[in-house]
N, C-alpha and C positions, 0 to 999 in steps of 0.2 A: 156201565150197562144201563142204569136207572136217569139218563141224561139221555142217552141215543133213545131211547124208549117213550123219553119226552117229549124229544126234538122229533121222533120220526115217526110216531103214532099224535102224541096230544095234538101237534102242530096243525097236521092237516085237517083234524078234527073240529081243532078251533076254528081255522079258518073257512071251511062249511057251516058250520053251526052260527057263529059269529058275522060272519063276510064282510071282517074287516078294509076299511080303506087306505090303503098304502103307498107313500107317496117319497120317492129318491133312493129305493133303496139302492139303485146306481153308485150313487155318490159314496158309499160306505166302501173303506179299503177295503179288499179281501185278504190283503195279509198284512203282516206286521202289528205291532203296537197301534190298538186306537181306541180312544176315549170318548163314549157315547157321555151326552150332557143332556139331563130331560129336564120337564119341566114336573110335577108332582103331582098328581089331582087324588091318589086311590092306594091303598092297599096293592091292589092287583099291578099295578103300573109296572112292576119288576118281571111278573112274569109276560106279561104282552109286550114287552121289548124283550124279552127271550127267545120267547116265539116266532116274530116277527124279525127281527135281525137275521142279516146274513151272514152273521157272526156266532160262533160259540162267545158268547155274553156273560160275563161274569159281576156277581153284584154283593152288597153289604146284607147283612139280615141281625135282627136281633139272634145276640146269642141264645137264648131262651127257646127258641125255634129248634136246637139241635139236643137239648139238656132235659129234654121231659121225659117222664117214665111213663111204663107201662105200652099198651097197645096204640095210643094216641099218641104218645112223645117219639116215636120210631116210627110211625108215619108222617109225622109232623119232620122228622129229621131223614127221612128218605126221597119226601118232598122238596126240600129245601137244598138237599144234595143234587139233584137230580136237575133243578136248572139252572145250577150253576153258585147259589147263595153260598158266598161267607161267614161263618162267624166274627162278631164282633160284643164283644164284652162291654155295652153303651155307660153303664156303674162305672167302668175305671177310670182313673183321674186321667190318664192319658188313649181313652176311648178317640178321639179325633187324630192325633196324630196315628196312631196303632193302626185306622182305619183307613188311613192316607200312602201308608207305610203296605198294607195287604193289595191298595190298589198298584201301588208302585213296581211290586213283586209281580203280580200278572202281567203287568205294560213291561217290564225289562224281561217278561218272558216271551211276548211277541203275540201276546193274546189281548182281548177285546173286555175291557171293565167299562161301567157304567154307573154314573154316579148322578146323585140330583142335587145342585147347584143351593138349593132353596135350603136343602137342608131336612126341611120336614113339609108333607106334604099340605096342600092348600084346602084350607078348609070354605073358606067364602070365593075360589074361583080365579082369584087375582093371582098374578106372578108375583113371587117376590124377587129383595134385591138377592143375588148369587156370594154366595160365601166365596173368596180365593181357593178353597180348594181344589178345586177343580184347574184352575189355574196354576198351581203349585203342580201338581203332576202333570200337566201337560211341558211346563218349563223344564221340571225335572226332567221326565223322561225323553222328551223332547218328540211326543208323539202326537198325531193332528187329532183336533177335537172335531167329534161329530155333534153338531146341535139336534136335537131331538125333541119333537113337539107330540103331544098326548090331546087328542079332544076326546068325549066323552065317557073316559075311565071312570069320574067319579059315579056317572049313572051306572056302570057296567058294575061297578059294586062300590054302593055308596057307603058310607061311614057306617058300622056296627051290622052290616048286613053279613051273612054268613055265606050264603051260594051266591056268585055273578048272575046278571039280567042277562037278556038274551037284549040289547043295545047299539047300536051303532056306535063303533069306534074307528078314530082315523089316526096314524101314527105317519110323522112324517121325517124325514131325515135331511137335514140341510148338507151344504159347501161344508168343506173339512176345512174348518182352522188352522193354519201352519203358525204353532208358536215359536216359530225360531225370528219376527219379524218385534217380537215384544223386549226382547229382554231376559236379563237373568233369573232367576229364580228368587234370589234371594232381593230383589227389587217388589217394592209394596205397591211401586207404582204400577212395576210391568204385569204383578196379579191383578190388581186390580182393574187394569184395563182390558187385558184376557178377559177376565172374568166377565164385566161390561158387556164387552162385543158378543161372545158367546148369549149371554142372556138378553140381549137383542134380538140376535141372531132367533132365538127359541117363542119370542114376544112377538116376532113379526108371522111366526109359521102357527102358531097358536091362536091370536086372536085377544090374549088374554087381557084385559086391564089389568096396569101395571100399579104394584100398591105403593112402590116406593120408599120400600122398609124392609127390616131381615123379618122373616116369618120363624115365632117362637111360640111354644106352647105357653101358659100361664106359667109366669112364676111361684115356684114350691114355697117362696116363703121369704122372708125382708130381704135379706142375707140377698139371694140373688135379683130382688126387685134393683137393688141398690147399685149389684154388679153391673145391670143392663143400663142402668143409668148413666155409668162413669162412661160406658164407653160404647155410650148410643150415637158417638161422631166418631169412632174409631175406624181410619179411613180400609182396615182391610178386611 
């Protein structure tokens, strides 16, 4: 109920309020398994390809999102249901694959997940390089990737701001990827080239300068300064 409500009140809303600019939504299957691939700028980015898609969109969210108490944590968790958000427990030691694993579950269900390639979102503006992820589930499931490009999310609500600006946003949707041209799954090479093409593909509808590196928050502490060291050439 709390999803149709979203989708068929907030939607229009937003886009009055907003008048977002929207470009291929054409291109987007309408049925079957398919895998939107964005690029990161905001907070918000998950819900404006919610909105925006012509897809019921399914996405990751901190667990923490659904687990609070009181009047706030039931809003915070009827919000979060409501456009579609997952939980994901990011503490577990196997939070990445678990999280690969829930998309994989929506794609062999014939529905529409959405993932961001970077990993975590951009703080200075630049694309980063695309984790295989996203290319794992595409191989997996054997379902075409949509590239997905975001401009001015991070103005529309910048880092630590609490209400969205009233900003100009443009959301744009490329050519669907057919991964069955790559390779197997279990090939490092054939993610990683998915992966590539896809973040190309997102680099060219964007605009963005490309940084040329995976995009990681500060290391917590030696222990993983050390980890990101050993395997800063680790080709996947």
């Amino acid at each position: 109920m709390f999803k149709s409500v979203a989708r068929g009140v907030v939607r229009p809303v937003a886009r009055v309020l907003y008048r977002p600019t929207v470009e291929g939504r054409e291109r987007v299957p309408r049925s079957g398994p398919v895998l939107f691939a964005s690029n990161h700028l905001s907070f918000i980015d998950s819900v404006v390809i919610t909105l925006i898609a012509p897809r019921d969109v399914r996405f990751l969210a901190k667990a923490e999102y659904f687990t609070g108490e009181g009047a706030k944590g039931r809003l915070s968790k009827t919000f979060f249901e409501s456009i579609g958000a997952i939980p994901v427990d990011r503490a577990s030691n196997s939070a990445a694959q678990d999280s690969l694993e829930s998309g994989r579950e929506v794609l062999d269900g014939g529905g529409a997940f959405a993932i961001y390639p970077e990993g975590t979102r951009s703080r200075d503006g630049r694309l980063y390089r695309g984790r295989t992820g996203v290319a794992w589930l595409a191989l997996t499931t054997g379902c075409p990737v949509v590239p997905v490009a975001l401009t001015g999310t991070e103005e529309l609500l910048p880092v630590d701001a609490k209400v969205p600006r009233i900003r100009p946003v443009t959301i744009r949707f490329g050519e669907p990827i057919d991964p069955a041209a790559y390779g197997e799954a279990s090939s490092a090479r054939a993610r990683r080239k998915l992966t590539d093409d896809v973040m190309a593909a997102i680099g060219e509808m964007s605009g963005q300068e490309l940084a040329g590196a995976y995009n990681e928050p500060p290391a917590a502490n030696v222990v993983e300064r050390v980890r990101r060291a050993l395997h800063r050439n680790d080709p996947s």
